[in-house]
C-alpha positions in Angstrom: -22.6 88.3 -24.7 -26.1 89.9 -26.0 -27.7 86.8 -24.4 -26.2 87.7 -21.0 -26.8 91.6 -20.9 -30.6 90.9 -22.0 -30.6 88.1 -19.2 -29.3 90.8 -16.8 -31.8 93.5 -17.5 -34.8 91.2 -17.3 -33.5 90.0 -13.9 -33.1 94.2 -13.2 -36.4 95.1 -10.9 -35.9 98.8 -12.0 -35.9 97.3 -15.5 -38.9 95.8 -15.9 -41.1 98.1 -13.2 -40.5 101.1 -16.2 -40.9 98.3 -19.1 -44.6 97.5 -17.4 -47.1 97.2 -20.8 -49.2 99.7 -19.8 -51.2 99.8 -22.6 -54.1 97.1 -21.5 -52.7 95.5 -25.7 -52.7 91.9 -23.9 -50.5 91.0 -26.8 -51.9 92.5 -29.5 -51.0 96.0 -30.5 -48.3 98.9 -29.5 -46.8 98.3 -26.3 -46.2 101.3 -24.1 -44.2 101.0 -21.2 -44.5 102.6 -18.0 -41.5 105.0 -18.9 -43.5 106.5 -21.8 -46.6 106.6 -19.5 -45.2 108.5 -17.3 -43.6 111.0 -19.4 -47.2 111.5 -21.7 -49.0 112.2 -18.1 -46.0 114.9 -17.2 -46.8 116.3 -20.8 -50.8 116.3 -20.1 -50.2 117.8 -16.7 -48.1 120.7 -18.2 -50.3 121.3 -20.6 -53.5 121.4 -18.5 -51.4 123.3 -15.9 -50.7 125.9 -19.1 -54.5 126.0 -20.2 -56.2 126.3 -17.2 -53.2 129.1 -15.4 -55.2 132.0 -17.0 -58.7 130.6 -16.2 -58.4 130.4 -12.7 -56.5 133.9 -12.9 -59.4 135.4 -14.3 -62.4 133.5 -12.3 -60.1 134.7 -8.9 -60.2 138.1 -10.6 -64.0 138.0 -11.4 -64.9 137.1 -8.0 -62.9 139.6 -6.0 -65.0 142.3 -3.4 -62.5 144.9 -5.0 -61.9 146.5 -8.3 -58.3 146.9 -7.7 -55.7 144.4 -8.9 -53.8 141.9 -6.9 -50.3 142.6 -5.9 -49.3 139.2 -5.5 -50.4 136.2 -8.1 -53.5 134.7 -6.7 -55.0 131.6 -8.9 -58.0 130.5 -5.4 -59.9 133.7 -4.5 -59.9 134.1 -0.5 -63.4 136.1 -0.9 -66.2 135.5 -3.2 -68.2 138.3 -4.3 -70.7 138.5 -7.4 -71.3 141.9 -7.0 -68.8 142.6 -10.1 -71.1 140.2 -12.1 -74.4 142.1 -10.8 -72.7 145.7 -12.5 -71.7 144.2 -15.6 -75.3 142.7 -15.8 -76.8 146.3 -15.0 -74.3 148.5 -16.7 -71.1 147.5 -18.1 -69.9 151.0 -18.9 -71.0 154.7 -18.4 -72.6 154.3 -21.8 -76.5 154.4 -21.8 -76.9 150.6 -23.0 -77.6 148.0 -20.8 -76.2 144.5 -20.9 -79.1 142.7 -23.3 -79.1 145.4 -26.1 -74.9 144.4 -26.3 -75.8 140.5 -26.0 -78.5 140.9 -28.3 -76.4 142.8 -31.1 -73.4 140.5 -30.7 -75.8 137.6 -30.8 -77.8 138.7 -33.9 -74.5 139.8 -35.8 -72.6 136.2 -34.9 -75.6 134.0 -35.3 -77.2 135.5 -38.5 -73.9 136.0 -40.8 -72.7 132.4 -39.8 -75.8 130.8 -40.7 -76.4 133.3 -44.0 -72.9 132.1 -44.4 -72.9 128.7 -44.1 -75.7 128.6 -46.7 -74.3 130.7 -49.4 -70.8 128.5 -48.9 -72.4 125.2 -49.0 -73.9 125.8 -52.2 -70.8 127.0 -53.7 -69.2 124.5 -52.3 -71.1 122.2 -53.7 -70.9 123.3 -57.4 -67.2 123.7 -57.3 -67.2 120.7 -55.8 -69.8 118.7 -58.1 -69.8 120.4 -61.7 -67.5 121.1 -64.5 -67.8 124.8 -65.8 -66.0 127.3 -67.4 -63.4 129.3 -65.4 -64.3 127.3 -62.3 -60.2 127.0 -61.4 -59.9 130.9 -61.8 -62.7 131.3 -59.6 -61.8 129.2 -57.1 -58.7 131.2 -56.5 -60.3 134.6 -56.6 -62.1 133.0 -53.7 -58.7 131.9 -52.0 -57.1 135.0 -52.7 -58.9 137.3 -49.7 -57.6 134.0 -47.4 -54.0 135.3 -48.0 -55.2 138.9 -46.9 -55.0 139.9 -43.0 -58.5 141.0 -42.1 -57.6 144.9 -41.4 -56.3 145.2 -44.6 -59.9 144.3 -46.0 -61.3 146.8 -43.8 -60.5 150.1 -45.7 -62.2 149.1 -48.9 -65.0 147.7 -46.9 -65.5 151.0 -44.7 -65.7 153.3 -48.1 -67.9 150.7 -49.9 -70.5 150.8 -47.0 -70.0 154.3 -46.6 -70.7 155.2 -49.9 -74.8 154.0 -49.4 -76.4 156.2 -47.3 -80.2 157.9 -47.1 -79.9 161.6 -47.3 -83.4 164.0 -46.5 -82.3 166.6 -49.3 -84.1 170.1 -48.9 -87.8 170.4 -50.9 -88.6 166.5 -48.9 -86.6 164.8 -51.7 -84.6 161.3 -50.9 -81.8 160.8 -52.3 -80.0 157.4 -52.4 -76.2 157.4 -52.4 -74.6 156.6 -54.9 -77.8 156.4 -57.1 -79.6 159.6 -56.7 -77.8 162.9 -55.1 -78.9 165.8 -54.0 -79.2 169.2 -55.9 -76.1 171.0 -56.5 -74.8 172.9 -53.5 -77.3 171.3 -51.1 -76.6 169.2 -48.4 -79.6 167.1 -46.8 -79.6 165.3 -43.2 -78.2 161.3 -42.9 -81.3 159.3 -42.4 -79.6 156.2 -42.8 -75.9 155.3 -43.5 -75.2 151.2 -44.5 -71.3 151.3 -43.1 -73.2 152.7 -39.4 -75.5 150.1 -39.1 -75.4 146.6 -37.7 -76.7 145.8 -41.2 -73.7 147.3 -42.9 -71.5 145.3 -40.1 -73.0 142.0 -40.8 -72.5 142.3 -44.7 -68.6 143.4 -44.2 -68.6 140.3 -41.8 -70.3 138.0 -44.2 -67.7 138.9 -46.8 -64.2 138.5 -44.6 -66.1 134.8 -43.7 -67.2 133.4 -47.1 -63.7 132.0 -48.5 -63.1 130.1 -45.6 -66.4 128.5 -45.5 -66.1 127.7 -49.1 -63.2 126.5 -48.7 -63.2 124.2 -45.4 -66.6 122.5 -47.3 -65.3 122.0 -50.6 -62.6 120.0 -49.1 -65.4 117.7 -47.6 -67.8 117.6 -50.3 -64.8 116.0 -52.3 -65.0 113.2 -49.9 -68.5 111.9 -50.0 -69.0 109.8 -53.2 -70.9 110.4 -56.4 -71.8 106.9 -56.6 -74.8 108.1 -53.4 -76.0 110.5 -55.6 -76.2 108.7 -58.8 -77.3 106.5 -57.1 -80.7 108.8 -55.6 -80.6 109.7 -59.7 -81.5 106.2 -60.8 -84.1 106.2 -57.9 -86.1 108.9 -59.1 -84.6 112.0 -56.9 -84.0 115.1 -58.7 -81.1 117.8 -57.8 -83.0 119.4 -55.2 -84.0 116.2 -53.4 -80.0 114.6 -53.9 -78.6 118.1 -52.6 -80.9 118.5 -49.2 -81.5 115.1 -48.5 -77.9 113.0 -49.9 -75.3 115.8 -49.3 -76.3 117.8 -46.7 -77.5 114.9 -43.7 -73.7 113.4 -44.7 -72.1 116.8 -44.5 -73.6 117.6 -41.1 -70.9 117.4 -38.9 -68.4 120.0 -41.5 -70.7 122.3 -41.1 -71.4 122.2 -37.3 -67.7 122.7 -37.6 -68.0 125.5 -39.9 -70.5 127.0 -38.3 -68.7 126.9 -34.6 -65.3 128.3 -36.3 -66.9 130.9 -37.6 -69.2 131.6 -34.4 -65.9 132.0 -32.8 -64.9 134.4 -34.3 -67.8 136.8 -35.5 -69.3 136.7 -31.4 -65.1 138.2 -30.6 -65.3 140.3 -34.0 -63.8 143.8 -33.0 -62.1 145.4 -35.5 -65.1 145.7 -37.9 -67.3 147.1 -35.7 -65.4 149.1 -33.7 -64.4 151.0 -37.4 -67.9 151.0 -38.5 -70.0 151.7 -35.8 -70.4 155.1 -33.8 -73.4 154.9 -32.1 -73.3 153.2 -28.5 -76.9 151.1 -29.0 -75.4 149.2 -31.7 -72.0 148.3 -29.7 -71.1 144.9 -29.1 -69.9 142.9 -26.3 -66.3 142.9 -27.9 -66.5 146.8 -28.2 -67.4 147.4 -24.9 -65.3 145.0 -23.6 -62.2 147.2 -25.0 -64.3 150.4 -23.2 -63.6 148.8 -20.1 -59.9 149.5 -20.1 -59.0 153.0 -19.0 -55.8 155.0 -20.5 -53.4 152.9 -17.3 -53.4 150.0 -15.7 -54.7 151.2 -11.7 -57.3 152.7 -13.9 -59.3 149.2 -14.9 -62.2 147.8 -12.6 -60.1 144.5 -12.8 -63.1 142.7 -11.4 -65.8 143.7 -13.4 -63.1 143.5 -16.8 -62.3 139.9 -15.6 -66.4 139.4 -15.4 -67.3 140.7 -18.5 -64.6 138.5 -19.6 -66.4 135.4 -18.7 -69.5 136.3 -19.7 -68.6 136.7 -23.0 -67.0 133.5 -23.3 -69.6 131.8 -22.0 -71.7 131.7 -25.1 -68.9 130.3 -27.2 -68.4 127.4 -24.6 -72.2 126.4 -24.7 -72.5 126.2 -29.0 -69.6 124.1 -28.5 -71.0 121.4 -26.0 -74.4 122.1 -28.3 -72.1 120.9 -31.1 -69.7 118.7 -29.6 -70.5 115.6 -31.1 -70.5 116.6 -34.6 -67.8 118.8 -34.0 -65.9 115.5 -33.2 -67.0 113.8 -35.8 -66.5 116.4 -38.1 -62.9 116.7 -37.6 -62.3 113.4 -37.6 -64.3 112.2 -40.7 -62.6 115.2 -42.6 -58.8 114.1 -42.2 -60.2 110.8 -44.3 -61.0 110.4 -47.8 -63.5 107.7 -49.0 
């Protein structure tokens, strides 16, 4: 009876036209038939249909004549205008700061704290990962703990820590450094410089919310490249400096372009920090004035320009990564394998 029914369905057309090998195996292999073909390309279509639904929305957005919104969903623009991208270029908000003093804060705050970063965390890494010392397990949870921690709630301590160092003009032309020196009893000096309102103060806060994960994410690689290459640069002569720069860090390349672009990610959309910290408009960011844009109601928001500004400040993002996209790749692969 089995021999029959499996005769049967092999003599079914519709049976074998969805039981087609589509996989190119030629024998050798997982099969997939058509049926499963089909239904991976449906998923793939969804999904791309999912991704790219607010992309179009906002490009259609971006290159509307008017700042009003849509009243109906529109994903193909029926005009194309640039004139929102020519304000947003010239003068994003009614603040005094144009375009390349935001790009150029955002840029020097994301750039410089994920490559300070990324240096102070591969040499941790590297010496939890490599030597035996005392406490080492106890440290490496006091660096896990702030991982467990949402970022906001990090932020209070932060803000009064940065707050607390501060340049004060006291009266008589004497400097005072908070919290070292003070001023005279019952005087009060002018602010000549105050760490928490400062891109200085920002990028310090930054660089301590984005240590443990770099630690972290490269101590887990570091575990995978083998001791037996660097005893092996020992017996040749190479000394620590020489194995650590020119063994370990060529092989762990591609973690830390991942790293690096992880954390790119998300010190160039960093709001919170800054928009807590910082109260002067010259040292906004593009995430800051990003928020600007959005009045106190909806018919309220230049929708055009909003949607523009939007695209310009993902655009940077989108370029590291095709900078990085190989050893991105590689990266991510290579780290889900030990050996």
């Amino acid at each position: 009876m089995t021999t029959i029914t499996q005769d049967v369905k092999k003599r079914n057309i519709f049976y074998r036209f969805f039981n087609l090998d589509t996989s190119g195996s030629k024998g050798s292999g997982e099969k997939l038939p058509l049926y499963r073909q089909l239904m991976i390309q449906l998923l793939c279509l969804l999904i791309t249909a999912e991704v790219m639904f607010p992309i179009m929305y906002i490009i259609t957005l971006s290159l509307s004549p008017v700042p009003t919104r849509p009243s109906k969903l529109e994903l193909f623009p029926k005009e194309i205008s640039f004139e929102a991208f020519k304000q947003v270029l010239s003068r994003p908000t009614a603040n005094p700061v144009d375009f390349v003093t935001l790009f150029r804060n955002s840029a020097v705050l994301s750039i410089t704290v994920g490559l300070i970063s990324l240096l102070i965390a591969v040499t941790a890494a590297y010496a939890f990962s490599r030597f035996k010392f005392k406490f080492r397990q106890v440290l490496m949870i006091m660096v896990f703990i702030p991982l467990l921690m949402p970022a906001v709630g990090l932020s209070t301590p932060l803000f009064l820590l940065m707050n607390s160092f501060r340049f004060v003009d006291c009266p008589g032309g004497v400097t005072a450094i908070y919290p070292f020196t003070a001023c005279a009893v019952g005087e009060t000096g002018k602010v000549l410089f105050n760490l928490r309102d400062s891109l200085f103060g920002v990028g310090i806060a930054m660089l301590a919310t984005a240590l443990p994960f770099a630690v972290w994410n490269l101590k887990g690689y570091l575990d995978t490249i083998p001791k037996e290459l660097e005893e092996a640069a020992a017996i040749d002569g190479a000394d620590s400096n020489q194995v650590f720069f020119q063994i370990v860090l060529p092989l762990a390349l591609p973690q830390l372009a991942v790293t690096f672009f992880l954390g790119f990610i998300g010190y160039w959309q960093e709001f919170v920090l800054p928009w807590l910290f910082l109260t002067k408009p010259q040292d906004y960011t593009l995430a800051m004035t990003l928020y600007n844009m959005t009045g106190q109601y909806a018919s309220s928001i230049p929708w055009n320009r909003f949607a523009a500004m939007a695209i310009i400040v993902a655009l940077p993002v989108a370029i590291v990564y095709i900078l990085l996209q190989k050893q991105i790749v590689s990266g991510l692969t290579a780290g889900g394998v030990k050996g």
